[in-house]
LUMPADO-554465 format. One record per residue (C-alpha): residue in one letter; y, z, x. Coordinates in nm, 3 decimals. Example, Ala and Ser with C-alpha at 12.3 -4.5 7.8 and 13.67 -1.06 7.14 Angstrom:
// residues 2
[atom 'A'; [-0.450; 0.780; 1.230]];
[atom 'S'; [-0.106; 0.714; 1.367]];
***
This chain:
// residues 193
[atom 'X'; [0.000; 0.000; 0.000]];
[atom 'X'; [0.390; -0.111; 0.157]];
[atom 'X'; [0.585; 0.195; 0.128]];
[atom 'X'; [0.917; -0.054; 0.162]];
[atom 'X'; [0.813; -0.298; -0.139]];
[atom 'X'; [1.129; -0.453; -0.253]];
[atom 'X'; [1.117; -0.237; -0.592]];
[atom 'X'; [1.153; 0.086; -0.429]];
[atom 'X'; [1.424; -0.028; -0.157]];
[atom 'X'; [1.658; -0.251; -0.469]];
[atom 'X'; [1.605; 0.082; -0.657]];
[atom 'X'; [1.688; 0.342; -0.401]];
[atom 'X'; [2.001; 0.085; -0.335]];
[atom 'X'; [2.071; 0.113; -0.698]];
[atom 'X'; [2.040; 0.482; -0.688]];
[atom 'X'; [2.295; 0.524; -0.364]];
[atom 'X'; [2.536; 0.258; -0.510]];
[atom 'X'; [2.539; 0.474; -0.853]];
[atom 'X'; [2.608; 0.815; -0.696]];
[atom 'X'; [2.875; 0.616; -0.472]];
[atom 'X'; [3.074; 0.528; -0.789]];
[atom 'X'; [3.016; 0.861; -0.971]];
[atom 'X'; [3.166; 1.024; -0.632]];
[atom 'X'; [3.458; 0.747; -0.641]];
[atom 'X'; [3.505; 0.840; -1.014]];
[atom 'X'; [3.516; 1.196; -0.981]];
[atom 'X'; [3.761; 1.132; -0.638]];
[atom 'X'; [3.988; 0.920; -0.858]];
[atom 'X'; [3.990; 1.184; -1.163]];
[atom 'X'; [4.108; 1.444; -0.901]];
[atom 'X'; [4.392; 1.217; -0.763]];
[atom 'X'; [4.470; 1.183; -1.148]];
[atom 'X'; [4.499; 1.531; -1.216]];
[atom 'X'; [4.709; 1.631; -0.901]];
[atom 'X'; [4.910; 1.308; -0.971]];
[atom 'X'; [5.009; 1.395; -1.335]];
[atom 'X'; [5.028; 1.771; -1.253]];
[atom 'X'; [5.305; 1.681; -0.949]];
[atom 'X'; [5.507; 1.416; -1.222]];
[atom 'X'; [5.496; 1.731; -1.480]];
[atom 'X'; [5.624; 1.956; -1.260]];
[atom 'X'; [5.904; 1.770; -1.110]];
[atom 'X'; [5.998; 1.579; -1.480]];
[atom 'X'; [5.957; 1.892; -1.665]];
[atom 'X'; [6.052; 1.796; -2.045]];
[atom 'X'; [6.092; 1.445; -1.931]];
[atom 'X'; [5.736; 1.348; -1.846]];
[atom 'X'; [5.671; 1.490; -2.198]];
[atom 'X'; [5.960; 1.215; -2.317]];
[atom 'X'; [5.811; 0.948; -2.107]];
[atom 'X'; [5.430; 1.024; -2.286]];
[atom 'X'; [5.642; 0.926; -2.641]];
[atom 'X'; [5.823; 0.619; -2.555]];
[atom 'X'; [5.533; 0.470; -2.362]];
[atom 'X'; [5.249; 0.564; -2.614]];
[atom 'X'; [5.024; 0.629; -2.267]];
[atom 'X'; [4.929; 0.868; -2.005]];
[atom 'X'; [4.899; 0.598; -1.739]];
[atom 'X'; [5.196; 0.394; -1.858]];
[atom 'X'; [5.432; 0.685; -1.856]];
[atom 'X'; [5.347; 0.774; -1.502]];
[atom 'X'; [5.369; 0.441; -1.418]];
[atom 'X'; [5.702; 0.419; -1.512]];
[atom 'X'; [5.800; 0.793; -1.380]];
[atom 'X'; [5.658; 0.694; -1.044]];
[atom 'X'; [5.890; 0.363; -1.079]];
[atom 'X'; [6.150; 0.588; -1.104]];
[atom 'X'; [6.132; 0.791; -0.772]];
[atom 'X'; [6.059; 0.471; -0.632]];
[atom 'X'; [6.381; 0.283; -0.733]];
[atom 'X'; [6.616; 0.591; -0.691]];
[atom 'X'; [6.480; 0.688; -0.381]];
[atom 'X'; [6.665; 0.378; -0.274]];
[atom 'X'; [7.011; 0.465; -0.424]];
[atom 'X'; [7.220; 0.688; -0.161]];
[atom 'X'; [7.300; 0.954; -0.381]];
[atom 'X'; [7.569; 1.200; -0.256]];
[atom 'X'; [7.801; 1.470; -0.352]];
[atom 'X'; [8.164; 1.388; -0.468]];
[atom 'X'; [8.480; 1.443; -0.276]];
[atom 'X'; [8.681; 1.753; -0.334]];
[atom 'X'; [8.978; 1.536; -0.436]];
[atom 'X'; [8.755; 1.309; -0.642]];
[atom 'X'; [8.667; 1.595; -0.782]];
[atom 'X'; [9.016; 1.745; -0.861]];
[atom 'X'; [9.048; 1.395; -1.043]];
[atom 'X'; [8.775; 1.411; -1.236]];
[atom 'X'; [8.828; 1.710; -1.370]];
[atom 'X'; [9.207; 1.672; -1.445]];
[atom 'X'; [9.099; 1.365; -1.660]];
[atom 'X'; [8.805; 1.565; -1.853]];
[atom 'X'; [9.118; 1.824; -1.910]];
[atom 'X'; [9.275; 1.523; -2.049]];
[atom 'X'; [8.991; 1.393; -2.295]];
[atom 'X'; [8.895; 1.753; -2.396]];
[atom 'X'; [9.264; 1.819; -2.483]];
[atom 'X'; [9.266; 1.499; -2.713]];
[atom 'X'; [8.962; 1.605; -2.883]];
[atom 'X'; [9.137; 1.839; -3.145]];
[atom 'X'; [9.323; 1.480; -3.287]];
[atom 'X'; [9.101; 1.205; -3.235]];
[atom 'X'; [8.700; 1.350; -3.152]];
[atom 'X'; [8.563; 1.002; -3.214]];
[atom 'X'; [8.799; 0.840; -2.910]];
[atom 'X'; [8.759; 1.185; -2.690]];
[atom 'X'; [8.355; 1.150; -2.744]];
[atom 'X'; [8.400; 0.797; -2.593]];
[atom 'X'; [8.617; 0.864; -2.329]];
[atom 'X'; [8.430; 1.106; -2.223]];
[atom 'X'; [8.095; 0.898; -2.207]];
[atom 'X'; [8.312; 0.649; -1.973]];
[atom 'X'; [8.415; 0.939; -1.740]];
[atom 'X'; [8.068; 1.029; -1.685]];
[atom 'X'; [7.962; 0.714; -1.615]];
[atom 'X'; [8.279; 0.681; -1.313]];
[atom 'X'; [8.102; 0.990; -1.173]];
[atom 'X'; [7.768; 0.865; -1.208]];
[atom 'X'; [7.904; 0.541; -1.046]];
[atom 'X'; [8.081; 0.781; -0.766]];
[atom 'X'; [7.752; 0.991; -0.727]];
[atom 'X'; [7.595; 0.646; -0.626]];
[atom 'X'; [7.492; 0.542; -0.920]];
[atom 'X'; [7.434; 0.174; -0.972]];
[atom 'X'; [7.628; 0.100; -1.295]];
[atom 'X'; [7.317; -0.043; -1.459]];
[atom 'X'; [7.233; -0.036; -1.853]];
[atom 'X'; [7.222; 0.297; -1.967]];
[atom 'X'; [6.840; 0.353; -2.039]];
[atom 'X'; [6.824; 0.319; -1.654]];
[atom 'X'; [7.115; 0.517; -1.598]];
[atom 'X'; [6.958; 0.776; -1.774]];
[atom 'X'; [6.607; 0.741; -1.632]];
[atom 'X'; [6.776; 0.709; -1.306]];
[atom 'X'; [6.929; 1.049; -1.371]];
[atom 'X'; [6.590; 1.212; -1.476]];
[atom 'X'; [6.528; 1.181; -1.087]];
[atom 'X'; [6.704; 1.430; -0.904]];
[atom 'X'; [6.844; 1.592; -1.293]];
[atom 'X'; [6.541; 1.572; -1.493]];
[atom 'X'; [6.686; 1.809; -1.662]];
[atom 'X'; [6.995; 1.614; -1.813]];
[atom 'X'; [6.844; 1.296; -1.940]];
[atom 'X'; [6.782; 1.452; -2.272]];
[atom 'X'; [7.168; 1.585; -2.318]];
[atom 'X'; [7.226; 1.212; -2.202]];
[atom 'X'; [7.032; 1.035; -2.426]];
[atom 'X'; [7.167; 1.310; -2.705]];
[atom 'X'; [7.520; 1.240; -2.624]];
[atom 'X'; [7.517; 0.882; -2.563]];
[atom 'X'; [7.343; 0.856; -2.938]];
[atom 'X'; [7.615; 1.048; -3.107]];
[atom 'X'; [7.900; 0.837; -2.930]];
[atom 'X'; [7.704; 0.530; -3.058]];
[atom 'X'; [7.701; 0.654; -3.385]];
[atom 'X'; [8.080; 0.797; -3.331]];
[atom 'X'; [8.133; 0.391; -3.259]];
[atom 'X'; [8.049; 0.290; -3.634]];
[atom 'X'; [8.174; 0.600; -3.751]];
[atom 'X'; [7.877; 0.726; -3.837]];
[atom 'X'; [7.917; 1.086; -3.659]];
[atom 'X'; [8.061; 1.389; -3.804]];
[atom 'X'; [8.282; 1.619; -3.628]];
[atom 'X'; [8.001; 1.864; -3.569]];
[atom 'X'; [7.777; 1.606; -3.379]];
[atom 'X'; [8.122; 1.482; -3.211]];
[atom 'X'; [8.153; 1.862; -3.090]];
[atom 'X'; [7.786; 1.868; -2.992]];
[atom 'X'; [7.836; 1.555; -2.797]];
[atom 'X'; [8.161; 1.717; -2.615]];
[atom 'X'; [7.958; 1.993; -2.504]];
[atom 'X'; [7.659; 1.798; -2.416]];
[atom 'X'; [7.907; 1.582; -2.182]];
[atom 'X'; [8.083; 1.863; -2.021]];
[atom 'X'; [7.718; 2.038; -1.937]];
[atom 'X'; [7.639; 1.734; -1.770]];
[atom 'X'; [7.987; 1.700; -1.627]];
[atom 'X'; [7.954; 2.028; -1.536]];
[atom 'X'; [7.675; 1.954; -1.325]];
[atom 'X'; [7.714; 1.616; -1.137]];
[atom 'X'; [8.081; 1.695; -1.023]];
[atom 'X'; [7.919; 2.040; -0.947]];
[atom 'X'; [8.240; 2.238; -1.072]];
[atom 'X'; [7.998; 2.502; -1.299]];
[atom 'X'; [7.619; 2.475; -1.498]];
[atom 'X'; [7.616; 2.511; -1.877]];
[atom 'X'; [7.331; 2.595; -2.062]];
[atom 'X'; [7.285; 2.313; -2.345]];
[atom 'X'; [7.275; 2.334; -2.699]];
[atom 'X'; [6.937; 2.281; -2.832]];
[atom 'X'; [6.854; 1.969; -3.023]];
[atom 'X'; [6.884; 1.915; -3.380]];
[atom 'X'; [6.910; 1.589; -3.566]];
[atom 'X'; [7.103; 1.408; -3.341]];
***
């Protein structure tokens, strides 16, 4: 009797080649695991977000992993003490002007954050990027973003009320607060907006 008939070796080649895979699965499920538990930790509410708008696990990390990649490119960097002094003299400005005209303070004060996104080094891109560019290095304020932005929209065909138009104010200065890193406000939570 041949010990090697070609039976036993194809099957004890089937046999290695099966626990090779199962190894390569249980390897890839790991990676998997550490990848999604490193893009929770550093998106926090956002990676939650992302798992919504792309109706998938591997789509959303995809696309948060696009993310670092693209802003990783951007040279991001802290703005000027007189920029600064600017910037907030003009939010002084729009906040003042909210008490008579909301709807035109709420837009003003979208465009001023987007000048100190653009100063922060921003690329002044479409603002779905600019706010998933954001989520980056702020994961924390694309939410209050997207919030905001959606109220100023609606403030646009006078569809807001002066209650969202307030939100939006505060939701702005928070995040105005932040990237001209004058002071951190804690943001309102979200309700219908």
């Amino acid at each position: 009797m041949n010990t090697y008939s070609p039976q036993l070796v194809i099957g004890a080649c089937v046999v290695v080649l099966v626990i090779m895979l199962l190894i390569a699965w249980g390897v890839g499920r790991q990676r998997g695991r550490t990848r999604t538990a490193e893009l929770r930790r550093r998106f926090g509410s956002e990676y939650d977000n992302a798992l919504v708008r792309y109706h998938s696990r591997g789509r959303a990390e995809a696309a948060l992993q696009a993310r670092l990649n693209r802003v990783e490119h951007y040279q991001l960097r802290p703005i000027a003490p007189d920029q600064r002094r600017l910037f907030l003299s003009q939010w002084d400005a729009i906040q003042a002007r909210f008490v008579d005209h909301p709807r035109g303070a709420v837009t003003e004060a979208d465009e001023l954050l987007n000048t100190v996104l653009q100063a922060r080094g921003y690329p002044g891109s479409r603002f779905e990027q600019r706010a998933d560019d954001l989520s980056v290095p702020h994961p924390r304020l694309a939410d209050p973003y997207r919030r905001a932005s959606g109220i100023t929209v609606r403030a646009g065909k006078n569809e807001a009320s002066t209650e969202e138009l307030r939100t939006a104010m505060i939701l702005y200065r928070a995040i105005f607060d932040e990237l001209a890193e004058t002071r951190t406000i804690d943001f309102p939570h979200a309700e219908a907006a």
